[in-house]
C-alpha positions as protocol buffer text, in pm:
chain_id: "A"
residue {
  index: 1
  type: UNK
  ca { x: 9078 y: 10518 z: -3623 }
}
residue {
  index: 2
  type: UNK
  ca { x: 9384 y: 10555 z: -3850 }
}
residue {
  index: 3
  type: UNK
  ca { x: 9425 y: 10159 z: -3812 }
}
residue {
  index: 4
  type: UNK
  ca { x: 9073 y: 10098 z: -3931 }
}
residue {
  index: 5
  type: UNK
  ca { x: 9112 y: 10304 z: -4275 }
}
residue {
  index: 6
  type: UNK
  ca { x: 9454 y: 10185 z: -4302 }
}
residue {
  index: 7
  type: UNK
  ca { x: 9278 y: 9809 z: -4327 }
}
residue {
  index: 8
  type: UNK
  ca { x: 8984 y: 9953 z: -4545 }
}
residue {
  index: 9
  type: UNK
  ca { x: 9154 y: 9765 z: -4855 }
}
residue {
  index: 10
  type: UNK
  ca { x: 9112 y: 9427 z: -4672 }
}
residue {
  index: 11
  type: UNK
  ca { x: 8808 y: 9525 z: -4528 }
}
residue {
  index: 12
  type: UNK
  ca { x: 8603 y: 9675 z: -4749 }
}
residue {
  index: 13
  type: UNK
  ca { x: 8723 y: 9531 z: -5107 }
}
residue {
  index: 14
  type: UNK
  ca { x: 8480 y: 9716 z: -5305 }
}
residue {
  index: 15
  type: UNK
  ca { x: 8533 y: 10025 z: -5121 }
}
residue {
  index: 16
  type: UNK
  ca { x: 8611 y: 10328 z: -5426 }
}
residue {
  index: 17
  type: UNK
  ca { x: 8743 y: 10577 z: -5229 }
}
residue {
  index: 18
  type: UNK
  ca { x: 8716 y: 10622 z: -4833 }
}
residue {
  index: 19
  type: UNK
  ca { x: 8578 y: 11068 z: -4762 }
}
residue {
  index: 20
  type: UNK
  ca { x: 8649 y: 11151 z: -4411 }
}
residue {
  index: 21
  type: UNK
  ca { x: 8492 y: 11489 z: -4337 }
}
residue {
  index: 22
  type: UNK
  ca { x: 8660 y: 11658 z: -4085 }
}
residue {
  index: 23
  type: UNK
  ca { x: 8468 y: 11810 z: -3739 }
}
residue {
  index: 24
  type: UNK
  ca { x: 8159 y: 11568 z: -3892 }
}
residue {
  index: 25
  type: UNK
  ca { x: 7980 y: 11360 z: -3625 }
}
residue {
  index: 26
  type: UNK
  ca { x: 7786 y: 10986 z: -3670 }
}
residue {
  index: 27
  type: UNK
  ca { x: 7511 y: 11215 z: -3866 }
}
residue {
  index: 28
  type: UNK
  ca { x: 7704 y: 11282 z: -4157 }
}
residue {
  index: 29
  type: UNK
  ca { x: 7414 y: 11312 z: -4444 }
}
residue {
  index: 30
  type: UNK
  ca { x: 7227 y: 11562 z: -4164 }
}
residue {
  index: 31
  type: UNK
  ca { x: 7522 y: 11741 z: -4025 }
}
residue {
  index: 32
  type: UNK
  ca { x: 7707 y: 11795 z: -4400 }
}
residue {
  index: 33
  type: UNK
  ca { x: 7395 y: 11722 z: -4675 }
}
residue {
  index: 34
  type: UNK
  ca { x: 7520 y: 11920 z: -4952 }
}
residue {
  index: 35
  type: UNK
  ca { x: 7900 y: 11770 z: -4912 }
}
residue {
  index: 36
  type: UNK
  ca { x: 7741 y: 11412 z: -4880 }
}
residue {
  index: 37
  type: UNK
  ca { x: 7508 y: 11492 z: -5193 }
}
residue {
  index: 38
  type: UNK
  ca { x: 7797 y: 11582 z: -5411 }
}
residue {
  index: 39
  type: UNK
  ca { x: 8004 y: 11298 z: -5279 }
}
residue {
  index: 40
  type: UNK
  ca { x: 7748 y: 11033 z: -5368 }
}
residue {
  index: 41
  type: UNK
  ca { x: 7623 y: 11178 z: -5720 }
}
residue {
  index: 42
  type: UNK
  ca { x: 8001 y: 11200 z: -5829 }
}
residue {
  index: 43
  type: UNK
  ca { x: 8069 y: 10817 z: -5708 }
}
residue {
  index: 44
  type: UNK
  ca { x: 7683 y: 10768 z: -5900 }
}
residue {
  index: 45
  type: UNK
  ca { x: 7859 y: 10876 z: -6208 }
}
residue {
  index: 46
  type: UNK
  ca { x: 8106 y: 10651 z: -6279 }
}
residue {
  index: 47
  type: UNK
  ca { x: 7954 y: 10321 z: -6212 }
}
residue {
  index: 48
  type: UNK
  ca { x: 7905 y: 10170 z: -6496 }
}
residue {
  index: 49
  type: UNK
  ca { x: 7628 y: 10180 z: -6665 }
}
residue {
  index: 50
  type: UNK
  ca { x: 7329 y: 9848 z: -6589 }
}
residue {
  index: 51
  type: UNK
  ca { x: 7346 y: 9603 z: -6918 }
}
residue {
  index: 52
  type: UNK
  ca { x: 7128 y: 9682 z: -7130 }
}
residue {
  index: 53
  type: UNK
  ca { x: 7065 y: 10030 z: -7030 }
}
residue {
  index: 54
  type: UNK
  ca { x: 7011 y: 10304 z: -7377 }
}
């Protein structure tokens, strides 16, 4: 697995920021909501805001 992030910059340009959360299985958004919640509102806020947004 350590290969595979290791490439994540060639494959997966757009990628932000890779979260590995540790003693998580393939369910991560069941096993770990509030974790995965936080995760994905923190990456939500700083995207830029849509053109033309007030």
């Amino acid at each position: 697995m350590a290969d595979a992030i290791k490439a994540f910059p060639v494959t997966l340009p757009g990628l932000s920021a890779p979260h590995i959360l540790e003693g998580c299985g393939h369910w991560v958004q069941q096993e770990r909501p509030e974790e995965v919640n936080r995760l994905l509102l923190d990456w939500l806020r700083v995207l830029p805001a849509p053109v033309g947004a007030p």
